[in-house]
N, C-alpha and C positions, 0 to 999 in steps of 0.2 A: 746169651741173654735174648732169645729169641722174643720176649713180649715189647722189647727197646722198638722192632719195628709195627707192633700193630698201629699204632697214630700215622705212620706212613705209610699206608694201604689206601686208603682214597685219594691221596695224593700220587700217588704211581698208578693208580687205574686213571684216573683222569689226563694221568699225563701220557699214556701210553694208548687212550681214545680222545686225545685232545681232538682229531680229526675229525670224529664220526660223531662225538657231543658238540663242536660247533654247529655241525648239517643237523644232526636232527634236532637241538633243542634251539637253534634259530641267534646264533652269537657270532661276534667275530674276532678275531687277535686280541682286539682292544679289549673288550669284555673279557675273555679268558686270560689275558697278563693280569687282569684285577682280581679276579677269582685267584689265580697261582696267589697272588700277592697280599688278599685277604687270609690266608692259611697263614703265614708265615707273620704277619702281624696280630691276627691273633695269637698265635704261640708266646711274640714275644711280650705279650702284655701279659696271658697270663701265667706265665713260667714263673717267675717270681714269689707271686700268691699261692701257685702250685706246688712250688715247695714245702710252704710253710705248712699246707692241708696235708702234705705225704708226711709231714714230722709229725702230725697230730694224730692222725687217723692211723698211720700204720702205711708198710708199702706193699702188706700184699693185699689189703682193700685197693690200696689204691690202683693196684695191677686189672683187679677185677674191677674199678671204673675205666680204667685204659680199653680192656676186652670191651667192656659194655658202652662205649662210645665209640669204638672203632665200627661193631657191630651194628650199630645204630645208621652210620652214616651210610655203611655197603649197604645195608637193606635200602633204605629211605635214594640210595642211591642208583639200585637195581631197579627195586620195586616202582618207585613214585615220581622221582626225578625228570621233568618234563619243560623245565623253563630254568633260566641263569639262577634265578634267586634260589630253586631246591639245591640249585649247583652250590651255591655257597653255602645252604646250611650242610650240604655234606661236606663242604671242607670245613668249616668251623666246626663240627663234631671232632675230624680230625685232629683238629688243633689243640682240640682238648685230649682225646685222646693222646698226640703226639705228646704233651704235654705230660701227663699224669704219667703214662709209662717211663719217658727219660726221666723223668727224678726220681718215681719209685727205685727205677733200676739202678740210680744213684746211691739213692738212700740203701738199697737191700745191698751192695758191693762196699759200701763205705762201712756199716755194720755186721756182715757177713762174712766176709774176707780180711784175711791176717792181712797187715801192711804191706810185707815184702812182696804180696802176688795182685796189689791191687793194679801196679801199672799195666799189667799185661790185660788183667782181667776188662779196665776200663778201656783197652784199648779192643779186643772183644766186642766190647757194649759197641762202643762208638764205630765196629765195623758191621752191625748188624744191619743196619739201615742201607748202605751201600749191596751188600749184598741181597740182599730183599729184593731192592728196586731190581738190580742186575737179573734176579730170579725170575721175578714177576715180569722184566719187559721180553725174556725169554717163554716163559709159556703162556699167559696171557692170551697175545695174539694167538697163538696153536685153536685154543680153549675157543676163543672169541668165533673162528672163522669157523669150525662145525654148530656149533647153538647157539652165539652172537654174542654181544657184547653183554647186555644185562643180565644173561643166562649165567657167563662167564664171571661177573662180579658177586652173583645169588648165589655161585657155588665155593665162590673164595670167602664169603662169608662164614662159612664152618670153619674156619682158623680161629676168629675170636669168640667166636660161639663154644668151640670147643676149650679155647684158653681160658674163657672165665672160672672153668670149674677143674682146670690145671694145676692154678697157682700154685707156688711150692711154697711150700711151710715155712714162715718167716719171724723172725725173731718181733717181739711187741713194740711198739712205739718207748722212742728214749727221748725224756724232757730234755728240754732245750737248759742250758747254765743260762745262770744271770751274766749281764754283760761285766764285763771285767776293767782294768783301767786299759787295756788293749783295744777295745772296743774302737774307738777313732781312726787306731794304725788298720787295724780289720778292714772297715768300713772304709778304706783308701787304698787297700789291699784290693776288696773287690769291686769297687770302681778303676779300676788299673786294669783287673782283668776282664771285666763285663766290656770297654772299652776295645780291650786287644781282642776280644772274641768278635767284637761288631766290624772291627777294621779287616782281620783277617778272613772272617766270614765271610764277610761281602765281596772278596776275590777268591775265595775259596770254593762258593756255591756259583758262581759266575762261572767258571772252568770249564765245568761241565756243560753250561748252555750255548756260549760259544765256540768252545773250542774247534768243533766240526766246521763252521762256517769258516773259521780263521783259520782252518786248515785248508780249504779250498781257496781263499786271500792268498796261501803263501807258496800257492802252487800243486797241492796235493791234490789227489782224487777225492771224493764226496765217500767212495768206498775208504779209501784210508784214513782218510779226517777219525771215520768211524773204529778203526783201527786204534789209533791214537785217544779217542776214549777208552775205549776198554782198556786196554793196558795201561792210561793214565790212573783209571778209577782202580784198579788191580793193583798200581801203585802205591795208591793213599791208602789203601786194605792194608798191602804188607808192612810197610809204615809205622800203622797205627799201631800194628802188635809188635812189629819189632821194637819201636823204639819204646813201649811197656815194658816189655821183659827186659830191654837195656838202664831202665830206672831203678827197675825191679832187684838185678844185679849188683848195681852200685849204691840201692839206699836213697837215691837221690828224692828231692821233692818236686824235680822236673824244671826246674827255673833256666838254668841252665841250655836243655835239651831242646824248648820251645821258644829262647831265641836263638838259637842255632837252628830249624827248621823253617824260622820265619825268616832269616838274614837268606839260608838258602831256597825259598820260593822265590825271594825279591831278586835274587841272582838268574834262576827260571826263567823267572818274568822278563827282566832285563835284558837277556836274551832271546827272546821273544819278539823285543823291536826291533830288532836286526833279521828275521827270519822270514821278510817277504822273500820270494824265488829260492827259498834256499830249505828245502824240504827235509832233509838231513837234519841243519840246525834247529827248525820246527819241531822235529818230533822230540828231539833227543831233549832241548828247551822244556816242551811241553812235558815230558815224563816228569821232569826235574820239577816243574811248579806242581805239578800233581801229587807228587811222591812228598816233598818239605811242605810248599804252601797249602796243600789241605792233607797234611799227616797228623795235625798237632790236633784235632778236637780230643780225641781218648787222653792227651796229658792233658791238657786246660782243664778237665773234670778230674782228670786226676789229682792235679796240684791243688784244685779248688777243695777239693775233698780235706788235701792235708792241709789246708791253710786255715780252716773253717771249726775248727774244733769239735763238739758235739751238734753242731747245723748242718750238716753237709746238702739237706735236702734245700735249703734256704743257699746256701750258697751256690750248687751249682744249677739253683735258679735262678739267679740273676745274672752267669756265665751266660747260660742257656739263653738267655734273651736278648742281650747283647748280642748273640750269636744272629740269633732271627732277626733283628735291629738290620744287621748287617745284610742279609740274604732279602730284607725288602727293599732296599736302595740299592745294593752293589749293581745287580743286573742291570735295571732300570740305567742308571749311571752310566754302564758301559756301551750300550746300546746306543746312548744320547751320543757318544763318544764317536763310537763306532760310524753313525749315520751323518755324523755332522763335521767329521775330521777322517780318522781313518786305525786299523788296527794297531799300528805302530804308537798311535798318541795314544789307543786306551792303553794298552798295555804298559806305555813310559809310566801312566798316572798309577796304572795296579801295582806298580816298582815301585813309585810312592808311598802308598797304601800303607803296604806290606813290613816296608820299612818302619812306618809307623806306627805297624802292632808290635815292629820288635823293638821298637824304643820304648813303647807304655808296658810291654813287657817287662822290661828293663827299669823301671819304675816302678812295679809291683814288686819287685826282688828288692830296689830300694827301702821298699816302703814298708817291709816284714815286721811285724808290731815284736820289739825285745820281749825278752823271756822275764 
């Protein structure tokens, strides 16, 4: 599901010339965490409403507004981008962007795909984004250093340029049912998971920002911290598809599988606070929260998908936002943590956290509206 990452292209260019857009458009840390943190807040505001527009409209218009807003943001970001504030409306394009393509590509998998291949399938979707970024922070630079950075962005523009007139041929918009006497248990259903998606989120997307620092905390080289991402993120990849095709296999509707992935991140995690000086327990820890604690996005959509009956787009936009909910305080959080005590206390509190996506987890499984 390669259009899952176009909404994520200004956000991986930005962040991969976080350095050279401070110096030349005149910003500093503070400025640029707001900007990172304005994208993700608008996503999670409008993931919700974006659902509903993919159930109405169709999802391969909506695919072709994803292109045409991803597109909008590289040019305006290339071309024009000269001060903080173009900076954010290229990430708020994004946001939209980001937006429209995950639930299009929800919607087109939940309607498109037989049952039994969706978990793999969403579990695909949900590693597109990871491997994207991984893509992009690899040639990118290459790109940047012979014709420069905005040359570089003007010419990764022809990805959504060229996706808009891509789109694959997709089944027509399906009305939505009237609500049923289930309607309540639903509606407690996806508050259960929109919740576990913001708790886990929020240490899920954090991983990856710290980790490198807290690898050099716990004794490691600034080169192997670096180490320890990649392979952590390679982790949450195989993960996601493995543990698809394992739902895939058994039928399952993933309830199961996603508090077993969150019990084993907070186990990660927990080990984690024991991993000052001890470089060994560091990495092996840190695989561990990489691999469970951010494996489970591809089921959370998946589960949401089967819990949702004919809305799938509407529900895992309100998973989706929760998510982002999560990913605009988690870091922030950890940071305060980090600066003001030390890695071992954020990390006791991410063991918390985590803990308590797989307990509102566990609550959602409670709370499945009878047949």
């Amino acid at each position: 599901m390669a259009y899952t990452a176009l909404g994520s292209l200004p956000l991986f260019l930005i962040s991969a010339y976080s350095v050279r857009l401070q110096q030349e458009l005149g910003f500093g840390p503070a400025l640029y965490g707001t900007a990172i943190s304005l994208y993700f807040a608008v996503s999670a505001v409008v993931s919700p409403f974006i659902g509903r527009f993919v159930e109405r409209v169709g999802a391969r218009a909506a695919m072709r507004g994803a292109a045409a807003c991803s597109l909008s943001a590289l040019l305006l970001l290339g071309a024009v981008a000269d001060s903080w504030p173009a900076l954010a409306v290229c990430l708020a394009l994004g946001a939209l962007a980001n937006g429209l393509s995950q639930m299009s590509a929800n919607v087109a998998l939940a309607r498109g795909i037989v049952s039994h291949r969706q978990g793999v399938a969403f579990g695909l979707k949900q590693s597109a984004v990871p491997i994207a970024g991984l893509a992009a922070g690899a040639w990118l630079p290459a790109i940047s250093g012979l014709a420069g950075w905005r040359t570089a962005v003007l010419l990764l523009a022809v990805v959504p340029a060229v996706a808009i007139w891509l789109v694959p041929r997709l089944g027509a918009p399906t009305p939505r049912t009237a609500a049923g006497k289930g309607r309540r248990a639903v509606d407690r259903r996806l508050f259960s998971l929109a919740l576990t998606a913001a708790l886990a989120g929020a240490i899920g997307n954090s991983l990856a920002v710290f980790i490198v620092d807290a690898a050099v905390a716990a004794g490691l080289t600034e080169h192997a911290g670096a180490v320890v991402l990649a392979v952590g993120s390679a982790a949450s990849i195989t993960t996601r598809v493995a543990v698809g095709w394992f739902v895939d296999r058994r039928g399952s509707d993933a309830t199961t599988e996603l508090i077993t992935l969150m019990v084993g991140g907070a186990v990660g995690l927990l080990l984690l606070v024991f991993s000052t000086g001890q470089p060994v327990l560091f990495t092996g820890a840190a695989v561990l929260a990489f691999a469970a604690g951010w494996g489970w996005p591809g089921l959370l959509h998946y589960h949401a998908v089967r819990s949702s009956g004919r809305s799938p787009g509407v529900a895992t936009g309100i998973v989706a936002s929760g998510t982002f909910l999560g990913t605009v305080v988690g870091p922030a959080s950890i940071g305060f943590l980090v600066a003001h005590g030390s890695y071992a206390l954020a990390w006791a509190c991410c063991t918390a956290v985590m803990a308590a996506a797989a307990l509102s987890m566990t609550y959602a499984r409670r709370s499945r509206p009878r047949q």
